[in-house]
C-alpha positions in Angstrom: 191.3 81.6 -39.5 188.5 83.8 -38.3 185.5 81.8 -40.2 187.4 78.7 -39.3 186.6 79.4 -35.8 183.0 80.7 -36.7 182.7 77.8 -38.4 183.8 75.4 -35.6 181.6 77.1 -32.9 178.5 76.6 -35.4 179.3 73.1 -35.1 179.5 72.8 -31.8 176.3 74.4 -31.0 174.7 72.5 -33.6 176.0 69.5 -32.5 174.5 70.8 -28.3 171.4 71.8 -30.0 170.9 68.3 -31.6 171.6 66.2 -28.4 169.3 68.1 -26.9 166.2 67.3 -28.9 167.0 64.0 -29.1 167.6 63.4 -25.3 164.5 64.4 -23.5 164.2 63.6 -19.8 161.9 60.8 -19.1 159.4 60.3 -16.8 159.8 57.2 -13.6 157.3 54.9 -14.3 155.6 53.8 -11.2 155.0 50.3 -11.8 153.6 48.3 -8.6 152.3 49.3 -5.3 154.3 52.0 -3.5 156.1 52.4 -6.9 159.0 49.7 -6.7 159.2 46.6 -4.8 160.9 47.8 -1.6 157.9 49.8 -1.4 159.8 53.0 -1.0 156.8 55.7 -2.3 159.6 57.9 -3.1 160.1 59.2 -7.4 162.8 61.8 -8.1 160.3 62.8 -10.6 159.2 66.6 -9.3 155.2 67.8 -8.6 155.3 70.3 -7.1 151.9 72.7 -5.8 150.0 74.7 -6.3 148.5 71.4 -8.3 146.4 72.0 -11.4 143.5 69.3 -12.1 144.2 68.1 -15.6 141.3 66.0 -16.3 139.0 63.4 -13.8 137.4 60.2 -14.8 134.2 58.5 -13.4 135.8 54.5 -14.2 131.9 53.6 -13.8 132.9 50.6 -11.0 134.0 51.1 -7.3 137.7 50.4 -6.6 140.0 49.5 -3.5 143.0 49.1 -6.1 145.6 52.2 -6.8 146.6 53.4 -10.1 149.9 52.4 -11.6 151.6 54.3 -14.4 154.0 53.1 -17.4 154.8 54.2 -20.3 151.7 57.0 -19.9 149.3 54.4 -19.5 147.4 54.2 -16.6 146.4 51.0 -15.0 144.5 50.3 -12.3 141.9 47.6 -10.7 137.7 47.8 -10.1 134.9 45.3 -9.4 134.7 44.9 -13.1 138.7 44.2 -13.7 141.3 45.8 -15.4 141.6 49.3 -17.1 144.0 51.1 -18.6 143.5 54.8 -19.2 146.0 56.9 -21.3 147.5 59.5 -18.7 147.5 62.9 -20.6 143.2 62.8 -21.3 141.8 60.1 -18.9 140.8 58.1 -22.0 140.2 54.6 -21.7 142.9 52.6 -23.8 141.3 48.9 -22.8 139.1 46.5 -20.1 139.9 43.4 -18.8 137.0 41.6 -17.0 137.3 38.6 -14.7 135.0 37.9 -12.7 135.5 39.1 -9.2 136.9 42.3 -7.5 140.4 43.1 -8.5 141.0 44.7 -5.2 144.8 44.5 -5.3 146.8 47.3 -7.2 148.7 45.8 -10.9 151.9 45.2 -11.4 153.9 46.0 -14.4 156.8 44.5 -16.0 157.9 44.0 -19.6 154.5 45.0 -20.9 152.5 42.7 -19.0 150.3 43.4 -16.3 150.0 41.4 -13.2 146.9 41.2 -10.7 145.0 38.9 -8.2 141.1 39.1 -8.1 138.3 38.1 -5.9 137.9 35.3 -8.2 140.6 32.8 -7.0 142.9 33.5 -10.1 145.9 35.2 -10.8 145.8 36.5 -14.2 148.9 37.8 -16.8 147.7 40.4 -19.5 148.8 42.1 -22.5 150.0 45.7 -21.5 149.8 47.0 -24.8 145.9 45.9 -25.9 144.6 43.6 -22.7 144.7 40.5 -24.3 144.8 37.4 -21.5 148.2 36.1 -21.6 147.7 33.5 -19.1 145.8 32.7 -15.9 147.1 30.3 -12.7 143.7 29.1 -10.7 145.4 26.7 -8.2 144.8 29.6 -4.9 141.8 28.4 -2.7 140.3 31.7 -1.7 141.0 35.3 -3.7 143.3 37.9 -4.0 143.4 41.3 -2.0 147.5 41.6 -1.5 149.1 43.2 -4.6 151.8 41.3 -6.7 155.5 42.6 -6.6 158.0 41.7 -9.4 161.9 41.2 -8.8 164.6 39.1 -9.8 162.2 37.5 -12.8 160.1 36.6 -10.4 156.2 37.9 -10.1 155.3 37.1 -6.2 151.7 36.7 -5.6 150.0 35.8 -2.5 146.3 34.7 -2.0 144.0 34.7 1.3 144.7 30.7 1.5 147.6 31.0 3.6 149.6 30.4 0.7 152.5 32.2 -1.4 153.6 31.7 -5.3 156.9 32.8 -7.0 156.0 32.3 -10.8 159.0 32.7 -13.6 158.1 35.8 -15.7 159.5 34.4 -19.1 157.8 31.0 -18.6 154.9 31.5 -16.5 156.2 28.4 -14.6 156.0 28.3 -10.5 159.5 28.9 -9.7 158.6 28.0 -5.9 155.5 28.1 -3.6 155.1 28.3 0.1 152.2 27.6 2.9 152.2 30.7 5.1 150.0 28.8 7.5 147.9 32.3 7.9 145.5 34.7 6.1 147.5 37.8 4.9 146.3 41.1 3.0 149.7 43.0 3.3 150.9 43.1 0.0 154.7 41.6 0.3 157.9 44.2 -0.1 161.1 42.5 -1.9 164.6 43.6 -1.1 168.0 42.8 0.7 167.7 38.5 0.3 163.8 38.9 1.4 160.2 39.0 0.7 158.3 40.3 3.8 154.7 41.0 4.7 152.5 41.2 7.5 149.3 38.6 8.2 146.0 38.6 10.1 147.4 36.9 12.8 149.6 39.5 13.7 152.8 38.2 12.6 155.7 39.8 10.6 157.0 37.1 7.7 160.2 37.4 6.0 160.4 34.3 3.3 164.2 34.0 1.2 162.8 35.7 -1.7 165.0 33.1 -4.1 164.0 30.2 -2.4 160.6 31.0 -0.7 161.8 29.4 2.6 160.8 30.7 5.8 163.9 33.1 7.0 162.0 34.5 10.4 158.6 35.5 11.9 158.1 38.7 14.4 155.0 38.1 16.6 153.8 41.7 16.9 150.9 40.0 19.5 148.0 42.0 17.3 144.9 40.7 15.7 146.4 41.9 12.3 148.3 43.7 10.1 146.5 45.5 7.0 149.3 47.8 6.7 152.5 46.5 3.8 155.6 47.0 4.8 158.9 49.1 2.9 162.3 48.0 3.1 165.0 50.4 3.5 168.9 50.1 5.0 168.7 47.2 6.7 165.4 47.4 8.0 161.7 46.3 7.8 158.9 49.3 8.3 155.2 48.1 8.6 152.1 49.5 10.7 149.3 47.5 12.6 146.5 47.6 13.8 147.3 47.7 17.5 148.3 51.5 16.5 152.1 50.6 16.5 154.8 51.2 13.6 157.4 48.8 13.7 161.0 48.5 12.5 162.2 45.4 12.4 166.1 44.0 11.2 166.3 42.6 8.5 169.0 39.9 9.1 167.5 38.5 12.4 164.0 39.7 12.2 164.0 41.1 16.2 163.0 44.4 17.3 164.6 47.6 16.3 161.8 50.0 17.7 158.5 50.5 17.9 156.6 53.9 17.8 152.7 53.9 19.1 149.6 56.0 18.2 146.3 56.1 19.4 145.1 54.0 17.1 145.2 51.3 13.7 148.2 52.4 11.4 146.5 51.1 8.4 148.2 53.5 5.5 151.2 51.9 4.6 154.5 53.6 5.2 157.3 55.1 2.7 161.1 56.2 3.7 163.0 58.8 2.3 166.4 59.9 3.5 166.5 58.3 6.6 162.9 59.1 7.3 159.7 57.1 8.0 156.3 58.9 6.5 153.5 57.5 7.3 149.4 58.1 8.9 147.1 56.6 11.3 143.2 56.7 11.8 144.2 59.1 14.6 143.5 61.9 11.9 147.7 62.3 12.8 150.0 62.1 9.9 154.3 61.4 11.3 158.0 61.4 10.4 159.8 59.5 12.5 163.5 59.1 12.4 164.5 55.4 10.7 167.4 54.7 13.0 165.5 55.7 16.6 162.0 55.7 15.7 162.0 59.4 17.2 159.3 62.0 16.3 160.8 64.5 14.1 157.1 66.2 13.4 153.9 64.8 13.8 150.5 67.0 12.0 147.3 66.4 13.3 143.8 67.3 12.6 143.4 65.2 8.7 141.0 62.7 9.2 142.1 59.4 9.4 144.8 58.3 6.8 144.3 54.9 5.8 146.5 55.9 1.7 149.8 54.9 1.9 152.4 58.0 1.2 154.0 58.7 -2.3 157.0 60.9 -1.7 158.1 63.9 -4.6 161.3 65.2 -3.9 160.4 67.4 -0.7 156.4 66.6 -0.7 154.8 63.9 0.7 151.1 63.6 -0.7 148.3 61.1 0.9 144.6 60.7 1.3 142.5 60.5 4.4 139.1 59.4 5.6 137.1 62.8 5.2 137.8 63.4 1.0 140.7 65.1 0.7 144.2 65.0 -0.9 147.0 66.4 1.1 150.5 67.6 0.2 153.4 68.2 3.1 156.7 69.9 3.1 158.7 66.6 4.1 161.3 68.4 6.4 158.7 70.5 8.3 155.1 69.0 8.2 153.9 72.0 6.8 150.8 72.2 4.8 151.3 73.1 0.9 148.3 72.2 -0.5 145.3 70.1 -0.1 142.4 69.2 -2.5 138.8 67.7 -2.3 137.9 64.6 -3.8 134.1 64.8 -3.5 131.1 64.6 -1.3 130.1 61.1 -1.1 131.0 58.5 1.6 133.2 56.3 -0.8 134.8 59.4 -2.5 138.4 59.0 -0.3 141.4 57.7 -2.6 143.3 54.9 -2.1 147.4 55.2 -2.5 148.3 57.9 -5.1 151.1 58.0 -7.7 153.3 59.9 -9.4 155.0 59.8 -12.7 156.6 62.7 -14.4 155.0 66.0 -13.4 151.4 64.4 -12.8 149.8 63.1 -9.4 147.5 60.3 -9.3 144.7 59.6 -7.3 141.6 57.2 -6.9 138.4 57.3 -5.1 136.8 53.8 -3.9 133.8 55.5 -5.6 135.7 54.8 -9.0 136.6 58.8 -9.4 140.2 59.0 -10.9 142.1 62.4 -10.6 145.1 63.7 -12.7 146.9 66.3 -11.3 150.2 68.1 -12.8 152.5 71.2 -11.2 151.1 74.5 -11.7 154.6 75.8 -12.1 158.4 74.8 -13.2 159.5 71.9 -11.1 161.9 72.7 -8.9 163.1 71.1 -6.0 161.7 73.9 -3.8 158.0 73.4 -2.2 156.1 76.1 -2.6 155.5 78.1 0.5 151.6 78.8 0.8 148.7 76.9 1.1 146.9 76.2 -2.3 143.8 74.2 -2.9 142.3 72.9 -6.3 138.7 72.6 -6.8 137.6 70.0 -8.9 135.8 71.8 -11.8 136.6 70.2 -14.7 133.6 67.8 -16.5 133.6 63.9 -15.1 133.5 62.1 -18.5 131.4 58.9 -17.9 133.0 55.3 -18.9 131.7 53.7 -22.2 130.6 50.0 -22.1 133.2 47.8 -20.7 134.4 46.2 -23.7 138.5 45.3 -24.7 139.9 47.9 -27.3 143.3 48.1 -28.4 145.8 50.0 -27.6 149.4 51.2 -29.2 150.9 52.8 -26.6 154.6 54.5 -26.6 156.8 51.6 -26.2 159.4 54.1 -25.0 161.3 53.4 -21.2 159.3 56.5 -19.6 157.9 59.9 -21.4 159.0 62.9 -22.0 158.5 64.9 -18.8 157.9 68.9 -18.4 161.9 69.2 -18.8 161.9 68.5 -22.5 159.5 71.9 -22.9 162.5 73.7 -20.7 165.5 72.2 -23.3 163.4 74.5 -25.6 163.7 77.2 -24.1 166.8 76.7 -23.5 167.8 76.6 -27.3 166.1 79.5 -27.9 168.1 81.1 -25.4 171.5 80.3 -26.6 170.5 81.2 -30.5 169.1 84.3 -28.7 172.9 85.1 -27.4 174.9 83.7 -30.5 172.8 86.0 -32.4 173.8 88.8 -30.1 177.0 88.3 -30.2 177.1 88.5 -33.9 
């Protein structure tokens, strides 16, 4: 009876053991601008400071473009194209030239990457080895808004005043709309819509099924760089009177409208019931979603023109003056902060974050990998750290297409699966105790 028991707790723990290898937690790709297509900025995924500088990258091309990460490939637009980078050693996987400025960040679904470039054409390639999939040329002027894909749908929009829905398993234009004006917001999707603001000033939701107009807020400004996120019924976008706005989004009219002291460029992201977002103040906010009420506001950054990406408790963000910032969410307070060099062009763009590792990008064409510097926790760490950026830039080869057999895996294996380990160790540790 005794070894029968032995016997039957053996199993068991084997059996634990066993699930535990083979069920690794996986890292949340980010796959589009601001992550998803709401636009949220927010991963569950944990990086938490100090941060440690993995490797850096000199891409060889300047970029206004932010990286994108699936599947531990990064992706991520230049003046030459497309490249794809593998995340753990910042090598490049593969190019993709066209043949203007792919200033608008990729979007990745199914193992194809979307983009616009400066070149009129909105191109589909192979996410696996950058082979062209297939190309739409009917826009009349480029591409600076990013592409967002939902509901099989890849939406793109072009500087002609006009908007596409194309089919992702056909290619075929599902719908297509004349916005009437220039727009360089790149469109959010969610709740029934597909919103954006233009150079006119106006707010545009569109039916995201049907691409017909649903309503238009006149904010009265000369424009609106800033892309909006959708969150709980409501529409968050900055402009460039110095205004965030929240607007419904059933009727489209005013919710609230909270002012700085000038443009709000960076493109806010919502978390809990919180707007994060900064302004070319050299202030950085968190404004209550429902009243549009200050909860903190930091000043003294530079100006922010990066839109947020949110890590459990830590939002991170660029500004003007070169460095990366990290904030306690609930207090403002400063956990970290990094330089990302000493030339005029060397301030990043939106950053990402998949797994344990931070991304960043310079308009100089510098790319940054950061991971935690210790076990993610949900807990910020309390002082202020900074990085210096030691490590070796490794120069880009010629731009020429290679391919590439990356993991074709949901996500990857994140810092937790290391932890599991431990973990068995530990419980052999105490069986063998026990014995």
């Amino acid at each position: 009876m005794g070894n029968n028991m032995k016997n039957s707790r053996m199993i068991i723990i084997g059996l634990l053991l066993i699930s535990m290898l083979i069920t690794p937690v996986y890292a949340a790709d980010w796959s589009m601008f601001k992550k998803d297509p709401s636009h949220s900025g927010y991963t569950d995924d944990a990086v938490n400071p100090p941060l440690i500088l993995k490797w850096t990258k000199d891409i060889g091309f300047e970029t206004d473009s932010s990286p994108v990460v699936v599947n531990d490939v990064l992706y991520i637009g230049t003046t030459f194209g497309i490249h794809a980078l593998d995340i753990r050693s910042g090598k490049e996987l593969w190019t993709y030239h066209t043949n203007g400025f792919v200033k608008s960040v990729p979007t990745v679904s199914n193992d194809v990457v979307y983009f616009g470039a400066d070149d009129r054409k909105f191109y589909a390639v192979n996410a696996k080895d950058g082979t062209l999939l297939w190309i739409n040329d009917k826009a009349m002027d480029g591409y600076v808004a990013s592409a967002a894909v939902a509901n099989n749908m890849v939406y793109a929009m072009p500087k002609d005043g006009s908007f596409y829905a194309f089919d992702i398993r056909n290619r075929e234009i599902i719908w297509s709309t004349l916005i009437g004006k220039v727009a360089e917001s790149s469109p959010a999707v969610g709740e029934g819509i597909i919103a954006f603001g233009t150079d006119g000033g106006d707010i545009v939701a569109l039916d995201a099924s049907t691409g017909k107009e649903k309503w238009r807020y006149d904010s009265g400004v000369i424009e609106i760089k800033s892309s909006p996120v959708i969150a709980d019924g409501t529409l968050f976008v900055g402009s460039n009177d110095g205004s965030v706005y929240a607007i419904t989004i059933d009727k489209g009219t005013l919710k609230w409208k909270y002012s700085t002291s000038d443009n709000v460029e960076s493109s806010p992201s919502v978390k809990n019931g919180v707007v994060y977002f900064g302004s070319t103040d050299s202030n950085f906010f968190a404004l209550d979603a429902l009243t549009g009420k200050v909860i903190w506001k930091i000043p003294n950054f530079g100006p922010v023109l990066s839109g947020p990406a949110i890590s459990n408790d830590i939002v991170y963000f660029g500004t003007r003056n070169n460095f990366i910032y990290a904030l306690d969410t609930n207090t403002g307070k400063m956990l970290w902060k990094n330089s990302t060099g000493q030339n005029d062009k060397d301030y990043i763009t939106s950053p990402a974050i998949s797994g344990n590792m931070l991304f960043a990008a310079t308009h100089s064409g510098l790319l940054y990998a950061y991971s935690s510097g210790n076990m993610a926790t949900s807990t910020p760490t309390p002082a202020i750290e900074e990085t210096i950026a030691s490590p070796t830039i490794t120069q880009t080869a010629s731009p020429t297409v290679a391919t590439v057999k990356p993991s074709q895996t949901k996500g990857s294996p994140g810092f937790e699966f290391p932890v599991s380990i431990l973990l068995i160790l530990a419980v052999f540790g105490m069986y063998r105790k026990k014995k």
